[in-house]
C-alpha positions in Angstrom: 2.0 16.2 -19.1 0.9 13.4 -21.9 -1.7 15.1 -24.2 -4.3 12.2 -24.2 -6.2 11.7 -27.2 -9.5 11.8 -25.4 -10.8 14.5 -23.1 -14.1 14.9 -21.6 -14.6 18.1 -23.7 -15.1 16.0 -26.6 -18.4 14.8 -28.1 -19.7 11.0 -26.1 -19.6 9.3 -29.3 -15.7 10.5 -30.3 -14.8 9.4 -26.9 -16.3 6.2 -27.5 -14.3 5.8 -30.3 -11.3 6.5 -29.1 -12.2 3.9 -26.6 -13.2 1.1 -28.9 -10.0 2.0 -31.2 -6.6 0.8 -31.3 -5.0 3.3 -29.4 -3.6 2.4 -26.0 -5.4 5.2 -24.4 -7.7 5.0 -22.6 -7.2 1.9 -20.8 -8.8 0.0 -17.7 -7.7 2.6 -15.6 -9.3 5.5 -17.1 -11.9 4.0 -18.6 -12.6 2.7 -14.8 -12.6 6.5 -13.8 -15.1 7.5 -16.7 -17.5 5.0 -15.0 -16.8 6.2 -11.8 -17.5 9.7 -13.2 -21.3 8.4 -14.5 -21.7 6.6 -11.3 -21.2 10.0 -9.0 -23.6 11.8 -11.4 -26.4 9.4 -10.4 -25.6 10.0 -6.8 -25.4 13.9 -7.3 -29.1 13.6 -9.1 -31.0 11.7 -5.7 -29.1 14.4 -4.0 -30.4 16.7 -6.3 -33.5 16.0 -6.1 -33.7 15.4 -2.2 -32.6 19.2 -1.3 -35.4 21.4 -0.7 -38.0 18.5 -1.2 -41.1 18.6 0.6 -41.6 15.9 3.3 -37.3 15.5 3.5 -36.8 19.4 5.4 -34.7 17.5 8.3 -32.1 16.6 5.6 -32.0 19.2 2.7 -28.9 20.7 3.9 -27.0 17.4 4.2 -28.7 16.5 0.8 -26.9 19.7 -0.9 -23.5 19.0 0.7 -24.0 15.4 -0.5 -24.7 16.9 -4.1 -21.5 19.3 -4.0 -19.7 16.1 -2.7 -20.6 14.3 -5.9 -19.9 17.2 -7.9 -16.6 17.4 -7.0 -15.9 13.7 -7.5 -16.7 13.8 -11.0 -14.6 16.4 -11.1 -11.8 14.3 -8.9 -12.7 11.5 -11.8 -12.2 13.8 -14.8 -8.5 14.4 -13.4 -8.0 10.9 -12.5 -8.8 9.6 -15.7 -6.0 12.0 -17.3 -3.3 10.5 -14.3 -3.9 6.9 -15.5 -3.1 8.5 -19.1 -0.2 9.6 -18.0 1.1 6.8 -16.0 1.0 5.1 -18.8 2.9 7.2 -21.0 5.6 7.6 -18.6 5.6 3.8 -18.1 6.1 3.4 -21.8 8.6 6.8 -22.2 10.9 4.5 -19.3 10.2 1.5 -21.7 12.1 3.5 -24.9 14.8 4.2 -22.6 18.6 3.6 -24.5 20.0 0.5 -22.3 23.3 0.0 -24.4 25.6 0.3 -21.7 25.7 0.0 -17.7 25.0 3.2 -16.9 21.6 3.3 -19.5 20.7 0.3 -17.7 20.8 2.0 -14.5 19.3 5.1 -15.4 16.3 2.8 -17.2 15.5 0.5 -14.2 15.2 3.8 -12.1 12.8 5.2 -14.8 10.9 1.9 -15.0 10.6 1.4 -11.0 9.4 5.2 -10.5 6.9 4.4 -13.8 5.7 1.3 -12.5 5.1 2.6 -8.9 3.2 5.3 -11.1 1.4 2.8 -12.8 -0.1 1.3 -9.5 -0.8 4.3 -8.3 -3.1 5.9 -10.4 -5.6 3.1 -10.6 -5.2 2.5 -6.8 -6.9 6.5 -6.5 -9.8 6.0 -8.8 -10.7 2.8 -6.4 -10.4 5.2 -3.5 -12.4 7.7 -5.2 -14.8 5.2 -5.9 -14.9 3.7 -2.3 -15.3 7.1 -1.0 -18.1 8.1 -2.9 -19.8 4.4 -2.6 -19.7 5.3 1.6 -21.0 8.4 1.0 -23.9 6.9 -1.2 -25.0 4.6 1.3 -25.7 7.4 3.9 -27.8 9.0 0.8 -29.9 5.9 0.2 -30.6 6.1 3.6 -32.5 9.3 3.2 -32.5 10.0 -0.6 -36.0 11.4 -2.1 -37.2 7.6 -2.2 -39.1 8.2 -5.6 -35.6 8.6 -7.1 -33.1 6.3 -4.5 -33.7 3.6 -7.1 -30.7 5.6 -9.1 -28.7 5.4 -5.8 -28.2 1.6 -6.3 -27.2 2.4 -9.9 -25.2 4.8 -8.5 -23.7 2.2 -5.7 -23.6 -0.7 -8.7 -21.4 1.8 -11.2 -19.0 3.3 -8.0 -18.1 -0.6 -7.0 -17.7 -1.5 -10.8 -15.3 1.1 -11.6 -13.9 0.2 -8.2 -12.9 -3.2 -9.4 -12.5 -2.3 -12.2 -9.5 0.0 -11.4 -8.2 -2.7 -8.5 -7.5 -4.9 -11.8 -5.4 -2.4 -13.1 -3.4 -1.9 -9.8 -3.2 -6.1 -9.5 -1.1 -5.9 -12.8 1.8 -3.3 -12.0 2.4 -4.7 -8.4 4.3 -7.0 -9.1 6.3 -4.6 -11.3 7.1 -2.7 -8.1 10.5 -3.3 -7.1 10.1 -2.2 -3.2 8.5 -4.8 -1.7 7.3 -2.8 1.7 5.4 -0.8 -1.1 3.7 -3.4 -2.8 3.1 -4.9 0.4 1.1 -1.6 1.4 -0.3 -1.3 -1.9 -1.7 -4.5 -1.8 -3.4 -4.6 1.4 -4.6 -1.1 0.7 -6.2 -2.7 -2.6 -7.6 -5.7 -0.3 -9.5 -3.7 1.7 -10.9 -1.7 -0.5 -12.4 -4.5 -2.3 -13.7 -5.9 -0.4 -15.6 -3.3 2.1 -16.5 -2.1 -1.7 -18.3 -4.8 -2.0 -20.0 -5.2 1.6 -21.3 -1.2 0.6 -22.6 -2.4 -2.7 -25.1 -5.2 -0.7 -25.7 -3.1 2.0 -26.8 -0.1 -0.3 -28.9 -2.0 -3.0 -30.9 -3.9 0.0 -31.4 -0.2 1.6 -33.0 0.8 -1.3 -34.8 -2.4 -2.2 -36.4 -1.6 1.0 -37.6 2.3 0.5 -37.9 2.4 -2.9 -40.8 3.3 -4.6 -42.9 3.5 -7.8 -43.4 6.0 -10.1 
């Protein structure tokens, strides 16, 4: 596996850096999966703070699976973010490949299709991650602690963000791919997911325009 340069175990501020710097890691895609990461926290704290709350008993247990379920998707981002890494790596590894005779050639453009298919991969999972969790928010704001469900449309705003965000990164390696019944089913996997992303990213903020409340 590519040893990445940034890790989550590292202090906000170095990862920022290493961010803002010249290094080609991390990119769109796990950068997109980082924001995906801080959007699931915000929908793991109205969960959080839902379970065991009086005046919500009828949905504290849902309210504490909905918390592990946004637990584990930062979690599920924290490993994504590391695939997109190393998509690229291997992209760039197939890149370096020797192409001085036939057979190099060969051997490369097998490298480079299997790197690219990579490449659209990766991103393509931190959307679904990121559509995933955006459903599972929008049940939450339906029922979240309503002094905190304000920070489920963060929550919801952040998930579709990253959600796009990643889609970008999937529109520029299809058309690397060279099976065309992949791309195909790549690209209408992408098209859907933007845009019933973006139909739960309405839906949810209006949903909690409508119960929020004041501090």
């Amino acid at each position: 596996m590519f040893m990445p340069k940034l890790t989550y175990e590292r202090p906000f501020s170095e990862i920022l850096a290493v961010a803002a710097s010249k290094s080609p890691t991390p990119g769109g895609g796990s950068v997109s999966a980082m924001a995906g990461a801080l959007g699931a926290s915000m929908g793991a704290m109205v969960a959080n703070l839902t379970q065991n709350k009086v005046g919500y008993e009828e949905y504290w247990l849902e309210a504490t699976e909905m918390a592990t379920l946004f637990l584990e998707g930062i979690e599920d981002f924290k490993k994504l973010t590391y695939a997109d890494m190393d998509a690229f790596a291997n992209f760039m590894e197939a890149l370096r490949l020797p192409k001085g005779t036939e057979e190099q050639k060969a051997a490369r453009r097998l490298a480079l299709d299997a790197a690219s298919a990579q490449a659209a991969l990766a991103p393509l999972e931190i959307a679904q991650k990121s559509f995933d969790l955006l459903l599972a928010n929008n049940r939450l704001a339906s029922y979240g602690n309503a002094a905190a469900v304000n920070d489920g449309a963060v929550a919801a705003i952040i998930l579709e963000a990253a959600l796009r965000a990643a889609l970008l990164q999937v529109d520029v390696n299809l058309p690397s791919l060279a099976d065309a019944e992949l791309r195909q089913a790549l690209k209408t996997k992408r098209d859907f997911l933007e845009e019933r992303g973006r139909t739960l990213l309405q839906e949810t903020v209006e949903l909690v325009k409508s119960r929020a409340v004041g501090l």
